[in-house]
C-alpha positions in Angstrom: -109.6 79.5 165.9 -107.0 82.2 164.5 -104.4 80.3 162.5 -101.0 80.9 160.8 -101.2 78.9 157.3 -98.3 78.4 155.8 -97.4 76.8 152.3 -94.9 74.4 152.3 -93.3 71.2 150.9 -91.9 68.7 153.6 -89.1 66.5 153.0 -87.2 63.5 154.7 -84.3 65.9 156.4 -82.6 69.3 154.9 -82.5 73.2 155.4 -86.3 74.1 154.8 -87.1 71.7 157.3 -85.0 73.1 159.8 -85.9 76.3 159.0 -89.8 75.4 159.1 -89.5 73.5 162.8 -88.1 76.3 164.4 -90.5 78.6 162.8 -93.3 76.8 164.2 -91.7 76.4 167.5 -92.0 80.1 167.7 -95.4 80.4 166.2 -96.4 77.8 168.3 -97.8 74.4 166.6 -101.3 74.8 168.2 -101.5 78.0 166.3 -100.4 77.1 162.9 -102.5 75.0 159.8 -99.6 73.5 157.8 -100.5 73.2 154.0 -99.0 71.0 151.4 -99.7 69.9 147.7 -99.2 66.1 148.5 -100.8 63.2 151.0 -97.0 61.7 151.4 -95.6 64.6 153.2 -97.4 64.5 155.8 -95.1 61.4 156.5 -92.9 64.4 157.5 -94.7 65.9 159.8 -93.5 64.9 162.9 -89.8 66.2 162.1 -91.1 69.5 162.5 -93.5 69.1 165.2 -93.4 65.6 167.1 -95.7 66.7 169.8 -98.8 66.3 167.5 -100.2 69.7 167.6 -100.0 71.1 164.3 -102.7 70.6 161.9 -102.2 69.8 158.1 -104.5 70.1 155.0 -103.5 68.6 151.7 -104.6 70.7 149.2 -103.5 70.1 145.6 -104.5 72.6 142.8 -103.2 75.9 143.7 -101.5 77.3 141.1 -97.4 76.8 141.4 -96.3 79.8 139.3 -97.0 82.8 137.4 -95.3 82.9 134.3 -96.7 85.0 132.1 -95.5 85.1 128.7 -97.7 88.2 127.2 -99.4 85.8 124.1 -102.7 86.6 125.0 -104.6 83.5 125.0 -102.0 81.9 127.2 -101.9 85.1 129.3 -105.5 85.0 129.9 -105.3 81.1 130.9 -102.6 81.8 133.0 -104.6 84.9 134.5 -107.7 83.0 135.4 -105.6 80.2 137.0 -103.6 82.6 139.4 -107.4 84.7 139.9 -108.7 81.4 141.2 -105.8 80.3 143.0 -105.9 83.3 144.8 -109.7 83.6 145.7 -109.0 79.9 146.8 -106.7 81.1 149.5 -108.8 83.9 150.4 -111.5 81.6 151.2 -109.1 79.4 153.4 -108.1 83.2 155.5 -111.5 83.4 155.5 -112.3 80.2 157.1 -109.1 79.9 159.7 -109.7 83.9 160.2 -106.1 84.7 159.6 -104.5 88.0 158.3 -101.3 86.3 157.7 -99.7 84.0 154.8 -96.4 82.3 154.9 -94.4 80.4 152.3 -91.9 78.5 153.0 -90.2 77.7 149.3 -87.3 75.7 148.1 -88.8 76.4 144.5 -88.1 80.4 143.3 -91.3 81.6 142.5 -93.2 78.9 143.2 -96.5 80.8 145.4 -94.5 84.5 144.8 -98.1 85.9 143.3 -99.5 85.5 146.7 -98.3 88.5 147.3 -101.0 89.9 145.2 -103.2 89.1 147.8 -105.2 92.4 149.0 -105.5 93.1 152.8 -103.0 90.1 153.9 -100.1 90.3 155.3 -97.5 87.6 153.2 -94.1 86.4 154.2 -92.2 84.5 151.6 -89.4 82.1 153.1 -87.0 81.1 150.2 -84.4 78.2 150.8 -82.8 78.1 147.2 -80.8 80.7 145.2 -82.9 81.3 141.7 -80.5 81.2 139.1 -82.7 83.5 136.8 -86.2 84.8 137.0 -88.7 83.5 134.4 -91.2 86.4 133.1 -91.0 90.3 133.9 -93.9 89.4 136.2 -91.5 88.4 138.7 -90.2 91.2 139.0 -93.4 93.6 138.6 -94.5 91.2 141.8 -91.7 92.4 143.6 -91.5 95.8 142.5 -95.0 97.0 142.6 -95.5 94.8 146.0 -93.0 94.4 148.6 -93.0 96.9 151.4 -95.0 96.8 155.1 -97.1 93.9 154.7 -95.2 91.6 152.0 -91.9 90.4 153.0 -89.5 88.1 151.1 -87.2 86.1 153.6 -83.7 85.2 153.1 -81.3 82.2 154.5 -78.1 84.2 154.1 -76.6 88.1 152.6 -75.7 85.9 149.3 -79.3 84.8 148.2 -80.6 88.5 149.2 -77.9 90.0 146.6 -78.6 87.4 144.2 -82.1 87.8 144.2 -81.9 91.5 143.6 -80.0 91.2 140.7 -81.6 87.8 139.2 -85.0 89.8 139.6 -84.0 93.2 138.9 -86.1 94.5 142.1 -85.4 98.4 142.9 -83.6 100.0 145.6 -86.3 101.0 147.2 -87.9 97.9 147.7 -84.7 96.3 148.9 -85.6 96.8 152.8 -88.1 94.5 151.9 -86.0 91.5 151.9 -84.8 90.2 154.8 -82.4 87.9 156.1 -82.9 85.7 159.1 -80.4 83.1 159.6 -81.5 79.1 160.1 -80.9 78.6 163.0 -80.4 74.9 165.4 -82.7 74.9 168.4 -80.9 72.1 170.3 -78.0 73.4 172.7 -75.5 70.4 172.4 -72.8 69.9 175.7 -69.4 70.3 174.0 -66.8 67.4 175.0 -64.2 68.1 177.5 -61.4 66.6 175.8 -61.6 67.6 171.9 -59.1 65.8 170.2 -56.9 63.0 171.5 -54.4 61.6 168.4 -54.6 58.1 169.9 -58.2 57.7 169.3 -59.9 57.2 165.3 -60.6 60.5 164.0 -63.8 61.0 161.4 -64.4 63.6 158.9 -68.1 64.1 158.6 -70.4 65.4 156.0 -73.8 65.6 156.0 -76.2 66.4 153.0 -77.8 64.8 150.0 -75.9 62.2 147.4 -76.2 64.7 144.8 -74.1 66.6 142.1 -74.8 69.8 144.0 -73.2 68.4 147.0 -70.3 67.6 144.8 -69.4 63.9 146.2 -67.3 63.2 143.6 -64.6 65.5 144.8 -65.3 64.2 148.4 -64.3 60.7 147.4 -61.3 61.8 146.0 -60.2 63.6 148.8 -61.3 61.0 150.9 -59.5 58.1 149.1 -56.0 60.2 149.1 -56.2 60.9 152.3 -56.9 57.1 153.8 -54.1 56.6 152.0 -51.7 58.4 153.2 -52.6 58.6 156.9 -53.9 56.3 159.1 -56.7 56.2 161.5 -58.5 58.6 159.8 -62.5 58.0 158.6 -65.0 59.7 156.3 -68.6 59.1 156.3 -71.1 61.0 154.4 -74.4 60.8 156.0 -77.8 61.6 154.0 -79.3 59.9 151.0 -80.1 60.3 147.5 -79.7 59.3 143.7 -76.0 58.6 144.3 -76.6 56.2 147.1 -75.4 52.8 145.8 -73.3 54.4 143.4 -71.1 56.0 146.0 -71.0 52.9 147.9 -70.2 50.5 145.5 -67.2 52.9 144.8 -66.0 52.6 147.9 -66.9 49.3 149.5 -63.5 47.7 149.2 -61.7 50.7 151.4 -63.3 50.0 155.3 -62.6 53.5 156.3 -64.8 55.7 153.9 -68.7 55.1 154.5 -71.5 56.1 153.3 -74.2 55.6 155.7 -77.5 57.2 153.9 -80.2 59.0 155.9 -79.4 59.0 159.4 -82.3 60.6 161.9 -79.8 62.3 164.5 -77.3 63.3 162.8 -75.5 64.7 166.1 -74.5 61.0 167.0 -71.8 61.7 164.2 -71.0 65.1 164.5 -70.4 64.9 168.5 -67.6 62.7 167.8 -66.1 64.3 164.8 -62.6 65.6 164.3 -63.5 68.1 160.9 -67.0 69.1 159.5 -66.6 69.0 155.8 -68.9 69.9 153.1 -67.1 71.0 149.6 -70.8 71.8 147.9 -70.7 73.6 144.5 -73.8 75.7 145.4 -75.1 76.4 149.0 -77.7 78.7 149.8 -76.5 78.8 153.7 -75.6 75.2 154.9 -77.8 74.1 157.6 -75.6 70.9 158.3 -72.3 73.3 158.6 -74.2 75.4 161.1 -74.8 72.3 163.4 -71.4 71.2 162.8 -70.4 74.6 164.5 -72.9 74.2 167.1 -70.8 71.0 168.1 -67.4 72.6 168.0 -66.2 71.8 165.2 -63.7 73.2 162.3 -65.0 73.4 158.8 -63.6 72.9 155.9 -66.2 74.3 153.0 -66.6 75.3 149.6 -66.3 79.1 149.1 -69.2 79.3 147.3 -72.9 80.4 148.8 -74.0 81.1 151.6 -71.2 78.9 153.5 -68.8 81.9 153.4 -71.1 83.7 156.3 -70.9 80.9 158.5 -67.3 79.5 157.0 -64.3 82.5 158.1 -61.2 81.5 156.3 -58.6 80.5 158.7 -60.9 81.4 161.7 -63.6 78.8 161.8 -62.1 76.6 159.3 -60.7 77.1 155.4 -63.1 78.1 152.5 -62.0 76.2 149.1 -62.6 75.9 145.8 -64.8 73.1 145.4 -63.1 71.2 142.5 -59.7 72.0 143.7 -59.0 68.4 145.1 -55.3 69.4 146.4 -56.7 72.8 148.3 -58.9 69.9 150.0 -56.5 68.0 150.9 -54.4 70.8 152.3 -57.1 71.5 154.4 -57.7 68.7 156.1 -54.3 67.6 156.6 -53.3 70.6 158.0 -55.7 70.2 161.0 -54.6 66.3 161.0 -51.1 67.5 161.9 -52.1 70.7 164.3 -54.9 69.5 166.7 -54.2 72.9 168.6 -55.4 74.9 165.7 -58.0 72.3 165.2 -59.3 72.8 168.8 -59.0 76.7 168.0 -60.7 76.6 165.2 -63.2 74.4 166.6 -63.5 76.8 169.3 -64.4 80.0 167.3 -67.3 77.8 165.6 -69.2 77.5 168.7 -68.6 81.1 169.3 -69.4 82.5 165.6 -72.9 79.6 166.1 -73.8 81.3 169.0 -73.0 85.1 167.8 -75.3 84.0 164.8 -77.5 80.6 164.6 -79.1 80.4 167.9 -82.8 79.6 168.5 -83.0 83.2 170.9 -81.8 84.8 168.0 -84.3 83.3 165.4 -86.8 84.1 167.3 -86.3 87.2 168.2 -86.1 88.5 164.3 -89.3 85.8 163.5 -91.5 87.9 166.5 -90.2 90.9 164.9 -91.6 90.1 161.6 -94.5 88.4 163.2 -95.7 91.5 165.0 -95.6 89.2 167.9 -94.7 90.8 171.5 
């Protein structure tokens, strides 16, 4: 049977993930061979396909990455690796008769000589904004490859401009590079009444305990805030290195949780007053997307991809992430004006559904696809 394979590392919760469900929603699990480098993802599998559909191989000893260093006996190390890496995958087209290759990459570069595979057709779905590229292979890959049948797929306008410059790829190849938007495949039923002052109200944030996520400004804002107003909660859903950390630092105040890795999310964010997420580096913000999905206002960093989704005093307020006091403004601002909150909220559910719906995924992944 004709499959899709696409390479991929699974993970507990997060953006690739998301991305990767919905992509083989539209595929169609019954169509696709999922591929990863290690037996204890596939622990993972069913949070992008629960139904039990979609095949998965492990298979370890691919190559990761081309970095050639031009010193020749490395070079021709490295060269015989990729060679073999690449007849390997040829074999596995060969076997599932497939004509297309998908990576779906939170590593930069990690795979990106696939596209050097002759007569395939390659899409390469990256989650996370390369700081730098490694070797002038990189961008040689890109250069000298991208065009009908080798795309490179983009969360957000931010990671495609980035990656031009970090990779120094040529105008002309730029059409090459597409963005297509995560996107939440649920359709949640707004409440009827938004916000009611008499009831608690709970600032949300959802995302890793790490420094990228910045949760040591969060706790700041969140312990000035508890303490100047009352009836007012954060909790910071999702795990990570700074779990007990994070709650040890705050066990003694009752209204500032940290509740690690929750599996529906939407139990929180349904009952939310503010979405906020004041990450030093996002490349889009899948958990700010589903925050808008539910109506809420966001309060996020100005850095990223969160800008696109984030409109400054339309959706929300974009910040500085380390500017505690611009936090703080933020949030109490929409404390003390529940009509702008309920505006505000109001223009995220419009702005989601101008930009992160499932129709609209689809549509650009059926495009690419060649699928009618």
């Amino acid at each position: 049977m004709k499959k899709h394979l696409i390479f991929t590392k699974l993970f507990d919760t997060g953006g690739s993930n998301s991305s990767l469900r919905s992509l083989v929603k539209v595929l169609g699990a019954e169509n696709v061979l999922l591929i990863v480098e290690d037996s204890n993802e596939i622990s993972f599998v069913d949070d992008i396909d629960p139904s039990g559909r979609l095949q998965t191989k492990v298979f370890k000893n691919l190559h990761g990455y081309a970095h050639l260093e031009y010193r020749l006996i490395s070079n021709v190390k490295e060269f015989l690796k990729i060679l073999w890496s690449l007849i390997m995958v040829i074999f596995l087209c060969t076997r599932w008769r497939t004509s297309t290759i998908t990576v779906s990459s939170v590593e930069p570069e990690k795979f990106l000589y696939f596209f050097w595979l002759p007569f395939l057709r390659v899409n390469y779905t990256l989650h996370t904004v390369p700081e730098r590229k490694y070797t002038a292979f990189t961008s040689s890959t890109c250069n000298f490859r991208l065009g009908n049948q080798k795309k490179l797929i983009v969360v957000s306008h931010f990671m495609k401009n980035t990656i031009i410059k970090a990779w120094d790829i040529k105008k002309q190849r730029e059409q090459s590079i597409m963005v297509i938007y995560n996107c939440i495949d649920k359709f949640p039923v707004i409440k009827t009444t938004y916000y009611n002052k008499e009831r608690n109200r709970t600032v949300v944030s959802v995302g890793r305990l790490d420094n990228n996520k910045n949760p040591d400004t969060w706790l700041k804002v969140a312990q000035t805030i508890t303490a100047k107003h009352q009836n007012i909660s954060f909790i910071w859903i999702g795990n990570g290195d700074g779990q007990n950390t994070y709650t040890n630092r705050s066990k003694n105040q009752e209204d500032i949780k940290f509740i690690g890795f929750q599996a529906y999310p939407e139990n929180w964010l349904k009952e939310a007053f503010i979405y906020y997420q004041p990450s030093k580096m996002e490349s889009h913000g899948i958990a700010v997307v589903e925050a808008m999905s539910w109506g809420l206002p966001c309060i996020v960093s100005n850095r990223g991809g969160l800008s696109e989704s984030v409109t400054n005093q339309y959706n929300g307020f974009l910040v500085e992430p380390l500017d505690v006091d611009s936090h703080i403004i933020a949030i109490e601002e929409l404390l003390q004006d529940n009509g702008k909150a309920t505006e505000m909220g109001d223009n995220s559910k419009k702005r989601f559904n101008e930009l992160y719906t499932y129709p609209i995924f689809k549509e650009k992944i059926q495009a690419l696809y060649g699928i009618n």
